[in-house]
Structures are given as C-alpha cells and as structure tokens.
N, C-alpha and C positions, 0 to 999 in steps of 0.2 A: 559403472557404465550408465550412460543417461537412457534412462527407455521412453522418452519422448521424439516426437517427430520435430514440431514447430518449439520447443523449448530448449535452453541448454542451461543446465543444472550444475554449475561447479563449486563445490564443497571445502572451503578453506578451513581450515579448522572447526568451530563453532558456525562458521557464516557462510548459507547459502547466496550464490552469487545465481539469482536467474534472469536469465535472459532472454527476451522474445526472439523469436529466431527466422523471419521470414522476412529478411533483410530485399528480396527483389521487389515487393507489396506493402513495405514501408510497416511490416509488422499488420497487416491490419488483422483482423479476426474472423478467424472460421469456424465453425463448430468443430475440428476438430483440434485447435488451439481452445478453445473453450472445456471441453473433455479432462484436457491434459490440464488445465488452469485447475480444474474443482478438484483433479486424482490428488497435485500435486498440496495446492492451500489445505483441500481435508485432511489430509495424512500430518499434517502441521501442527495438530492438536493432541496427537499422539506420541512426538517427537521430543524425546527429552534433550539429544544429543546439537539439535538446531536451536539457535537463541536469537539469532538475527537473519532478515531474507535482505538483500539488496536486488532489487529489480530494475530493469535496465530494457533498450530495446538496441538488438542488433543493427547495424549502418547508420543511417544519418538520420533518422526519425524514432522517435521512443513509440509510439501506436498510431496511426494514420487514423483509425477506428473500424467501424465493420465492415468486409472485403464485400461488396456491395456485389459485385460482379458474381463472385464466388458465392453467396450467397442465392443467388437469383439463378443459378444452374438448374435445368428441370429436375437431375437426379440427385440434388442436395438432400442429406441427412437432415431429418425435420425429427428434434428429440421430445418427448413429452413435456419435460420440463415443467415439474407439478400442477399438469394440466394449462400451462400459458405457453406450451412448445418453444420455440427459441427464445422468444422474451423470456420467460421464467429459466433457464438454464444459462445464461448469461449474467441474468443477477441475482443466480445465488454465485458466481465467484467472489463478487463485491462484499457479500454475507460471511462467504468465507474466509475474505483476508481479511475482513474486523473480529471474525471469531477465530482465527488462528491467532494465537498467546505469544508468537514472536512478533516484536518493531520489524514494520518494513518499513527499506528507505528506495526511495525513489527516485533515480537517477534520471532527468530527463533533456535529450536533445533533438534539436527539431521535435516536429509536428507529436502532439497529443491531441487528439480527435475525439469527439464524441465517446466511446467505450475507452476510447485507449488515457482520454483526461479524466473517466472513472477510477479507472486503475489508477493515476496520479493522485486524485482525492484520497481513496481508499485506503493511499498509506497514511503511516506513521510522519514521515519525516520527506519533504521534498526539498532534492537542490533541483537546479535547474545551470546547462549549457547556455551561455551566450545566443544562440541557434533557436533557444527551445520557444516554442508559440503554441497556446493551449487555447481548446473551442468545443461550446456544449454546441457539437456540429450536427445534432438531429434537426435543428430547428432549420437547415438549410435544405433538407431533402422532403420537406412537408411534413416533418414528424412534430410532437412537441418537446421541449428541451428539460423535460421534467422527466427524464429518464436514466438507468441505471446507477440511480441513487445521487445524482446532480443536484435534485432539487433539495437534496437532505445534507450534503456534505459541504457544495459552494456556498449557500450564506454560512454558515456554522465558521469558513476559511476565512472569507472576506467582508462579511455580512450584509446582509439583503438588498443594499442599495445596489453595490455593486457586482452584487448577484441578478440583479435584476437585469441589469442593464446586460451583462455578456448573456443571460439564457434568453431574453427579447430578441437580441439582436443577432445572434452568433458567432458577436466578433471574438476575434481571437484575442487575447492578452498576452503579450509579449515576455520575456526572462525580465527588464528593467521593470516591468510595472508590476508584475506577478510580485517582484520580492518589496515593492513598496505597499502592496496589497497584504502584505502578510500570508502569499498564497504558498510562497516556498519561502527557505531558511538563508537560503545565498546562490548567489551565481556564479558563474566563474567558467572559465575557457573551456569548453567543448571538451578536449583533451586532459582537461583536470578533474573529473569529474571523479573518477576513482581515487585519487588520492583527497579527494575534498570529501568523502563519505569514510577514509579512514578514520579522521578525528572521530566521527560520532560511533563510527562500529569500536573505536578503545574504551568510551567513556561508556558504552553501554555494557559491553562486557568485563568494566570493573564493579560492576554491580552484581550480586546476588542472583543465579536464575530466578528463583522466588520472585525477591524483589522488583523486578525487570518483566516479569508477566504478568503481577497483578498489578502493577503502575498502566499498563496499557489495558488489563482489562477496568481496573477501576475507571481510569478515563472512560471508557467505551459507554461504563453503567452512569459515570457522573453527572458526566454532558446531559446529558435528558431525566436526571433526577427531578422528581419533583420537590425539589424548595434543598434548605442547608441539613436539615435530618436526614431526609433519602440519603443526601451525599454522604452525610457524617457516617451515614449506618455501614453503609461498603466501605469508606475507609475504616472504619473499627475493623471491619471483620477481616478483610484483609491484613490489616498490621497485625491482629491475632493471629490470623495464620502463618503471616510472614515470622512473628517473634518468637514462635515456637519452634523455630529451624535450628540446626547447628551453627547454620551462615548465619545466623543474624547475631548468637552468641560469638561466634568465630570475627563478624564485620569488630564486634563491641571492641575485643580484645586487643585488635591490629589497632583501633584508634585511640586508645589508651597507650598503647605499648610504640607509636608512631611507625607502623608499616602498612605495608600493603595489606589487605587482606588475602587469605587463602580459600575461595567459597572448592565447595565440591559438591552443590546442589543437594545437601542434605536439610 
C-alpha cells in the first residue's frame, strides 16, 4: 500500500518505480512532497530488498520546481530544517539520494526546474524524453543559481564552462543538447522512456548487490578524492569487501564455467 500523498511507489521486483505525483502543478514541490522525499530516500539505506529506484514525474513534466504559490500561503508548514528552515530540509533530500546505496535513474519529460533539475543531477543515470528542458531556474525569481547542490553537481555533468553559462543565465538546455553536453545518456520519444531504462535496470541487476552499491558509493567518495591514493585507497577497500562475499566467489565460478552468475547477496 503506498503511504504517501504526493508520491507513488510501485515495487517490481528488486526496482522501485517512484514517481512525483502532482501531475495538476507539473509536480512542483511542497514541503509535504519534501517530507515524503527524505521518509522515503532515508529508509533506502536500510533496504536490502531495493537495488535500483527509477524516478519519474507524473503528466507532461518531470518537476516544474518549488510550488511558489503554495509555498507563499500564510499557514504553510515552515520545518526547522537543521536550523536553515525550508532551505536546509530540502537539501538534505539531494544528500540523501547520493547517500542512499541504490543507482537512481532518472526518467525525464518536459520541464525540470530549479529543485526538480536537482533531483535530475542527483541521480545516477539520466535519459531524457524528446519534451524534456532542464533550468537552474532560481536565478529567474531573484534568487542565485548556486543552490540545492547545482553549483556542485552541473559542472562535475557538463563542466564549468557550460555550467557557467546555464546557472548566469537561466536558460534552459534542451533533450538534443543535454545529451551532446554529456548531461543525460540518450534520448528518445516521450513514450519510450520506460522501456529505454529497461536496458540499464538488466545490466545493473546482473551485477552483485555488493558490487552495485559500492561502485556508486566509491564514485560518490572518488570524485572529490584528493589525488590517485585517496582514490586508490577506497577502491582497495571496497574490492576487499566486495571479494570477501559468496557473490564474488559464486561471479568467479559462473565465468569460468560460462554462465550466468547466481548472486543471493551474500
């Protein structure tokens, strides 16, 4: 049973399928879609049984960004949010999908806005709908565009030139220049969008869980290693962990003996 309001959670086997759910407001965000984001990614680290999230936004837009209107209501929910109130409770979800242990993949059509082209960086793996048009859109309402981890994740995607130039300006980048940008992985018709994230949800889940969440947490630590030791040091420690599994004796075997592997997350 989903126990959210603004999200819908459906569970295929190993792969959460979630989806923004406020399809009349083009998904945008309210604190109590922010609520449910941090219940939902925190309990992610705990979860042996989920290995992959695909995120998605209900109707014709993946996240508009922050429900401006809804937010500006005089009896709106104002959360602590480690002392920065709504700022700080909105970007620890971004915290929390790089520290949740499963690859998200990030399905996106029409508009990603401001927070909602957070959540697009934030993943793992983005395609992008024909439709899709992505904008660090704080910098349009007087804000600066150096927020909810924008300024940390677009140059890292595209690198700083032409990071510089969409968080200056606020222009949007389109699905054909996003994927020449190296911002997503491929494109493809609006309505293919789920079968074009089947391929990567097969190839990830013939991997190892082991292997398949310290491959995204070593990325998370490598990328800001300082120098080729840091890097070298977390991959050691990791493949020690990982080679001390039954799956990594069990991967050995299957490739030897030419079959599939059998893992059982031991």
């Amino acid at each position: 049973m989903n126990k959210y309001q603004t999200l819908l959670i459906e569970k295929r086997g190993q792969v959460d399928w979630l989806t923004l759910n406020r399809p009349e407001s083009l998904n945008a965000i309210t604190t109590e879609m922010v609520t449910e984001l941090r219940d939902y990614f925190g309990g992610l680290r705990e979860d042996r049984d989920t290995r992959i999230v695909v995120m998605r936004g209900a109707g014709r837009a993946f996240c508009a960004g922050l429900d401006i209107k809804a937010m500006s209501a005089p009896d709106v929910e104002r959360p602590f949010g480690y002392g920065w109130g709504f700022q700080g409770y909105l970007a620890d979800v971004y915290i929390r999908m790089r520290r949740c242990p499963q690859p998200i993949i990030s399905l996106v059509q029409g508009a990603a806005c401001g927070g909602g082209f957070s959540f697009v960086m934030a993943s793992d793996i983005r395609i992008a709908g024909e439709s899709a048009k992505m904008n660090a859109a704080y910098l349009k309402i007087g804000l600066s565009a150096c927020d909810m981890g924008c300024s940390y994740f677009l140059p890292r995607l595209v690198g700083t030139s032409i990071a510089s130039e969409l968080m200056l300006t606020g222009r949007f980048i389109h699905a054909d220049r996003a994927l020449r940008t190296n911002l997503v992985s491929e494109v493809v018709a609006d309505d293919q969008l789920e079968q074009a994230a089947q391929s990567y949800i097969d190839d990830m889940l013939a991997a190892s869980p082991m292997g398949l969440r310290l491959t995204k947490e070593g990325l998370n630590y490598t990328i800001d290693a300082q120098g080729l030791e840091a890097a070298m040091a977390i991959e050691n420690r990791n493949q020690i962990l990982c080679s001390n599994t039954e799956d990594a004796k069990e991967g050995m075997r299957a490739f030897v003996e030419k079959r599939k592997p059998n893992y059982t997350g031991r």
